[in-house]
C-alpha positions as CSV (number, residue, x, y, z in Angstrom):
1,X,5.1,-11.6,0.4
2,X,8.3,-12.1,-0.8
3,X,11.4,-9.8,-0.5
4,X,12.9,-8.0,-3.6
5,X,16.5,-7.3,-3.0
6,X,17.4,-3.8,-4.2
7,X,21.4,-2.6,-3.4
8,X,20.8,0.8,-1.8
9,X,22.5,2.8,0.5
10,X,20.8,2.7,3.8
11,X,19.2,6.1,4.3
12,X,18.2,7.1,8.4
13,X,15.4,8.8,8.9
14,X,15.2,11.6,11.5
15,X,11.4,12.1,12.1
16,X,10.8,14.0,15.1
17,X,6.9,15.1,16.2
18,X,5.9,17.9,17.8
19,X,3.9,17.6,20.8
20,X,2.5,20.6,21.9
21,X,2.3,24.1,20.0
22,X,0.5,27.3,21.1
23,X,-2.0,28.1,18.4
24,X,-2.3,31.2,16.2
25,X,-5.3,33.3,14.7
26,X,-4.4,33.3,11.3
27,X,-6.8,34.2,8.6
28,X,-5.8,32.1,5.6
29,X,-7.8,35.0,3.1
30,X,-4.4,36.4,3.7
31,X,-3.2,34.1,1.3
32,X,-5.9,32.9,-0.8
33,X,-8.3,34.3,-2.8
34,X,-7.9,38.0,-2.0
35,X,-5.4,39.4,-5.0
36,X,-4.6,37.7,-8.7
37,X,-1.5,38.8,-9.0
38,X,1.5,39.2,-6.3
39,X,4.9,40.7,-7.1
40,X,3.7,39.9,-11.2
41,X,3.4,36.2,-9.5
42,X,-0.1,34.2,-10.2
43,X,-1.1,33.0,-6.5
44,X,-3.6,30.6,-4.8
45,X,-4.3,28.1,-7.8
46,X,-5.2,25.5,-4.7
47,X,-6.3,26.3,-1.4
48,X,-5.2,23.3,0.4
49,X,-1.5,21.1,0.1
50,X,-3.6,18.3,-1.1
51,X,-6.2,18.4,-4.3
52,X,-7.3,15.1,-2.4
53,X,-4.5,12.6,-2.8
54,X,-2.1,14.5,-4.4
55,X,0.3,17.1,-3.3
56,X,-0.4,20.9,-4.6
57,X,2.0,23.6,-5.6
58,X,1.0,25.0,-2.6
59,X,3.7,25.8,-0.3
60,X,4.1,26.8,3.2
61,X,5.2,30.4,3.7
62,X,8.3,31.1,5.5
63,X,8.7,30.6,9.0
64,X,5.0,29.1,9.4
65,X,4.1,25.5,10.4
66,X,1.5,23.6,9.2
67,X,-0.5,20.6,10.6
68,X,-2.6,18.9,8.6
69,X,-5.2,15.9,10.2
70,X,-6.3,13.2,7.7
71,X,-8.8,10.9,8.2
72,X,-10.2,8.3,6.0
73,X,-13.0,6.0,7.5
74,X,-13.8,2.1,5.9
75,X,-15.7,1.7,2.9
76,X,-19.4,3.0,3.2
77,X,-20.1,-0.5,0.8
78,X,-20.5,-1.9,4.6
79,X,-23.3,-0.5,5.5
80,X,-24.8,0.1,9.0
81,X,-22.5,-3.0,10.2
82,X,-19.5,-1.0,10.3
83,X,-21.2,2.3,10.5
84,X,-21.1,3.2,6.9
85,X,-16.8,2.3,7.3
86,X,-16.8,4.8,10.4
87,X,-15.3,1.5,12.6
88,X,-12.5,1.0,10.2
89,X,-10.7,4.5,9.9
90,X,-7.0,5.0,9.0
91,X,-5.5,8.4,10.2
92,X,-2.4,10.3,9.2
93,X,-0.7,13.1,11.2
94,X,1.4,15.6,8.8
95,X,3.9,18.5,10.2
96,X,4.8,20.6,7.1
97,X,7.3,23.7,8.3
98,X,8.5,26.3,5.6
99,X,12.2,27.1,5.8
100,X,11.5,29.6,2.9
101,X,8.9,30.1,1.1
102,X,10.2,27.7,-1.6
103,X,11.4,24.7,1.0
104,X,9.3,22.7,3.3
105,X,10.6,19.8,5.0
106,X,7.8,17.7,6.4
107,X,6.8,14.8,8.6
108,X,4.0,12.9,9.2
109,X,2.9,9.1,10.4
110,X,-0.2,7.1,9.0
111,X,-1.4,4.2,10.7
112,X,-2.0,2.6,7.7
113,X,1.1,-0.2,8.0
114,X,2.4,1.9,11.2
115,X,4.3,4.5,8.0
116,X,6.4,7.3,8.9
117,X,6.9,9.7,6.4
118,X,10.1,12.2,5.9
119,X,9.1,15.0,2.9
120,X,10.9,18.0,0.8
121,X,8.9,20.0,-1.4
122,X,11.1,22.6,-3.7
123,X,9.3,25.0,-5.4
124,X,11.2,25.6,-9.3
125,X,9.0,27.7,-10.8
126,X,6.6,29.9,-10.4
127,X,3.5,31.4,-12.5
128,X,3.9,34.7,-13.4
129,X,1.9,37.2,-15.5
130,X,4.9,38.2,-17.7
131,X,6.7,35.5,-17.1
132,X,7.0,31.2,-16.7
133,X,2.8,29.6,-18.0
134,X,3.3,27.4,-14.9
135,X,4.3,26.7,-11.5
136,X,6.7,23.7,-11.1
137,X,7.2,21.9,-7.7
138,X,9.4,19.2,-6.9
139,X,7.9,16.7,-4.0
140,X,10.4,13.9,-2.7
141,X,9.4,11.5,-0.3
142,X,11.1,8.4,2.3
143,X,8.9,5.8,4.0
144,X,9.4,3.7,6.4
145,X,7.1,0.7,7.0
146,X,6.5,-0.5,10.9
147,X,4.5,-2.9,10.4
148,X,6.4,-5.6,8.5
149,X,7.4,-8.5,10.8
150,X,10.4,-10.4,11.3
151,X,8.5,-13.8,11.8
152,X,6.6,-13.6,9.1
153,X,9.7,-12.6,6.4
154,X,12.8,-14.3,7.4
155,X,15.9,-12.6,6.6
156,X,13.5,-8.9,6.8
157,X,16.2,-5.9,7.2
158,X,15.6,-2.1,7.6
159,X,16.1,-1.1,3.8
160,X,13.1,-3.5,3.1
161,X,10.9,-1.3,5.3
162,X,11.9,1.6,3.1
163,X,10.2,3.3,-0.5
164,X,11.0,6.4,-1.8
165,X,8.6,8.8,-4.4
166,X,9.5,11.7,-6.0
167,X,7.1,13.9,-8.4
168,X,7.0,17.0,-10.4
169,X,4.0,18.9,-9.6
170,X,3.5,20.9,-12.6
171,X,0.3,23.2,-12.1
172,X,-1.3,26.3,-13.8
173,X,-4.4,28.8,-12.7
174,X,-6.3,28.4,-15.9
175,X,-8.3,31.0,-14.8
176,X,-10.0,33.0,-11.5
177,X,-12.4,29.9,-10.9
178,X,-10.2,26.9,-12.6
179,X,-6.4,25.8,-11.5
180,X,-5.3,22.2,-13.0
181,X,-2.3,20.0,-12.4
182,X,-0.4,17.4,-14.1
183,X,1.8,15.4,-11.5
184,X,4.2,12.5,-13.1
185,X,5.5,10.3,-10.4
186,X,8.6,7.8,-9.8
187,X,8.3,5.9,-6.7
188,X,10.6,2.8,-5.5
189,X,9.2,-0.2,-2.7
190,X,12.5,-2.0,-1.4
191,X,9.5,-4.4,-0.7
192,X,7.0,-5.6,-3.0
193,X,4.1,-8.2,-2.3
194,X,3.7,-9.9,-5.7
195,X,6.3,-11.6,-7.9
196,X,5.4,-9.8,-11.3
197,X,5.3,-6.1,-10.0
198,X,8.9,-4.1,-10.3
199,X,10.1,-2.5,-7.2
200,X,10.6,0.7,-9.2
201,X,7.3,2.1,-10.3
202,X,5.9,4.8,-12.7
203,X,2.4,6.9,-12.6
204,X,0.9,10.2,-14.0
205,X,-1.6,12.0,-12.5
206,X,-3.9,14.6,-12.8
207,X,-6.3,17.0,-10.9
208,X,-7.8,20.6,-10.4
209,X,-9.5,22.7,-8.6
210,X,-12.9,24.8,-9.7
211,X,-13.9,27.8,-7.7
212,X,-17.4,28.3,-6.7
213,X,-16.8,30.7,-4.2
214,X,-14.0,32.3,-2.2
215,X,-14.3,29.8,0.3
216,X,-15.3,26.5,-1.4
217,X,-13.8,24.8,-4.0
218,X,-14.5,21.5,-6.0
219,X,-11.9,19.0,-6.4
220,X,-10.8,16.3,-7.9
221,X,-7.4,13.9,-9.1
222,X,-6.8,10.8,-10.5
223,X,-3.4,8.5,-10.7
224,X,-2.3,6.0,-13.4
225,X,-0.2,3.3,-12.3
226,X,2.0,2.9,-15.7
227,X,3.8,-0.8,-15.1
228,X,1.1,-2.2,-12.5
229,X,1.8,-6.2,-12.5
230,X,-0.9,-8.2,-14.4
231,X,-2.4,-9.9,-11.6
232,X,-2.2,-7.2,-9.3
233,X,-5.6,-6.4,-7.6
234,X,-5.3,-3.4,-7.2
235,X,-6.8,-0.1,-8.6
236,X,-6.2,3.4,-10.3
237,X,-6.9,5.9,-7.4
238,X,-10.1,8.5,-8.6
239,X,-10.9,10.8,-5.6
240,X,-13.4,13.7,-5.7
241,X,-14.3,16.0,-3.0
242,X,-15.2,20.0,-1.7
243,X,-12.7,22.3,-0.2
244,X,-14.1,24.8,2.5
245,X,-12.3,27.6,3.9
246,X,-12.9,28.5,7.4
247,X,-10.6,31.4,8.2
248,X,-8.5,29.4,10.2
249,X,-8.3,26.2,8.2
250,X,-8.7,24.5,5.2
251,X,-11.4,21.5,5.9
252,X,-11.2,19.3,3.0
253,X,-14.1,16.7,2.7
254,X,-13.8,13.9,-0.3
255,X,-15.1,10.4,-1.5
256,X,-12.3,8.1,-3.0
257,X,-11.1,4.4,-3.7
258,X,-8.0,4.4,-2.0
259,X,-7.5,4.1,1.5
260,X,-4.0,5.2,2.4
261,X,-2.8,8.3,2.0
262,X,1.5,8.2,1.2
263,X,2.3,8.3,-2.3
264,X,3.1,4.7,-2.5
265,X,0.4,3.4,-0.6
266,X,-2.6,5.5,-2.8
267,X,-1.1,4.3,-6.5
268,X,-0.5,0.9,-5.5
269,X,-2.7,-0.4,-2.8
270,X,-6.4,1.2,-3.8
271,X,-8.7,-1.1,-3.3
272,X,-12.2,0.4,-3.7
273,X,-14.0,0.6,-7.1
274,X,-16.4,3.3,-7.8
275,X,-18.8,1.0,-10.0
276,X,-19.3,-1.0,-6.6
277,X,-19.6,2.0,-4.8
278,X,-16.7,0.8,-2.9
279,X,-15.2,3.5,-1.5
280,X,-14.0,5.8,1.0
281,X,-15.1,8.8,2.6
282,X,-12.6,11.2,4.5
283,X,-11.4,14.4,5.1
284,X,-8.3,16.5,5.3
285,X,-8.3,19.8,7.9
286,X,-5.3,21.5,7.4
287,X,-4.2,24.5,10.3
288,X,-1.3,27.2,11.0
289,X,0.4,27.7,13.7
């Protein structure tokens, strides 16, 4: 690889996890699914923070933490040699706490290239029945690589390690079954692995959500890398997958083409392709504490 030089400020990440919590019996029907309308605001057009590899509208309520386990195993193109890609998982650990109910600072670490992950969501605006078509969320993101190594890239400092994303999450319940979302994206690498690809990077992309019960959901997003570099290898992320409501979780279960799970890593490092039936089962369980 070789470094891009970028003149930024060096930003220091304070990412702290929590070890041990006492856990709670929260019903999440409390907030999903039970009333159309709250306070003249629309509510639950998602279930979960995540359609699959995109961020929601969601947010976490005041005063609650959230904990959210993801897990995506190897491609099942393996076969029984690797388990159907259950030997070659990649898991990422996600604190999300709501300082009001329209800030959530979160934290989480993947160990896909050993990434920590510092996150504010904002929410802008929200749906309303006499009021704003659409709720708009703001979702900004640090990285921090830990796997890059000194011997291997002479002259490596810690603003190389580092990428930034930030998205409008623009979203709107279509209807009591159907909730869509259009997501354009801006995310920065300090770092980039091939000579032609910018270190400043554009995508769009798009999901929803369609009902087919109180407690289960279809869903599905895609991303489109807008200024990929022309012999980059990699792909367009397209995930589909089946929310399930538990009472005291949201267990997420999906198929996709992309590996990692940070904003960076899913536009510009999916690997798999659908017409090979490379690709990547996983899930997301998501619980309050």
């Amino acid at each position: 690889m070789k470094p891009q030089f970028f003149k930024m400020k060096k930003i220091l990440l304070a990412l702290f996890l929590v070890p041990c919590l006492a856990l709670a019996q929260d019903d999440l029907l409390e907030e999903i699914d039970t009333v159309t309308v709250q306070n003249d605001y629309e509510i639950a057009a998602f279930k979960g923070l995540k359609i699959v590899n995109f961020e929601t509208t969601k947010m976490v309520p005041k005063s609650r933490l959230y904990f959210v386990v993801s897990h995506r195993f190897g491609s099942i193109k393996t076969g029984i040699e690797d388990f159907f890609g259950l030997d070659q998982a990649v898991t990422r650990l996600n604190f999300i706490y709501g300082i009001t109910d329209g800030i959530n600072l979160g934290i989480s670490r993947s160990s896909f290239e050993k990434t920590y992950e510092s996150s504010l969501k904002l929410r802008l605006v929200r749906q309303s029945e006499n009021g704003a078509p659409f709720n708009i969320v703001s979702f900004n993101t640090v990285l921090l690589n830990g796997a890059l190594d000194k011997d291997n890239l002479p002259g490596l400092g810690f603003e190389h390690r580092l990428s930034y994303a930030v998205q409008a999450l623009i979203s709107r319940k279509m209807s009591q079954k159907l909730s869509l979302e259009v997501i354009p994206t801006f995310f920065h690498d300090n770092l980039v692995s091939l000579d032609e690809q910018d270190n400043s990077q554009y995508a769009i992309g798009f999901g929803g959500r369609y009902k087919i019960s109180n407690r289960v959901s279809l869903n599905a997003d895609y991303g489109v890398h807008l200024n990929r570099a022309s012999n980059s290898p990699f792909k367009n992320p397209l995930s589909v997958g089946v929310d399930i409501e538990t009472g005291g979780h949201v267990f997420q279960l999906h198929f996709t083409n992309a590996q990692p799970m940070n904003i960076n890593t899913f536009l510009n490092q999916a690997t798999g392709d659908w017409d090979k039936a490379d690709i990547y089962f996983g899930f997301n369980l998501l619980r309050i504490f």
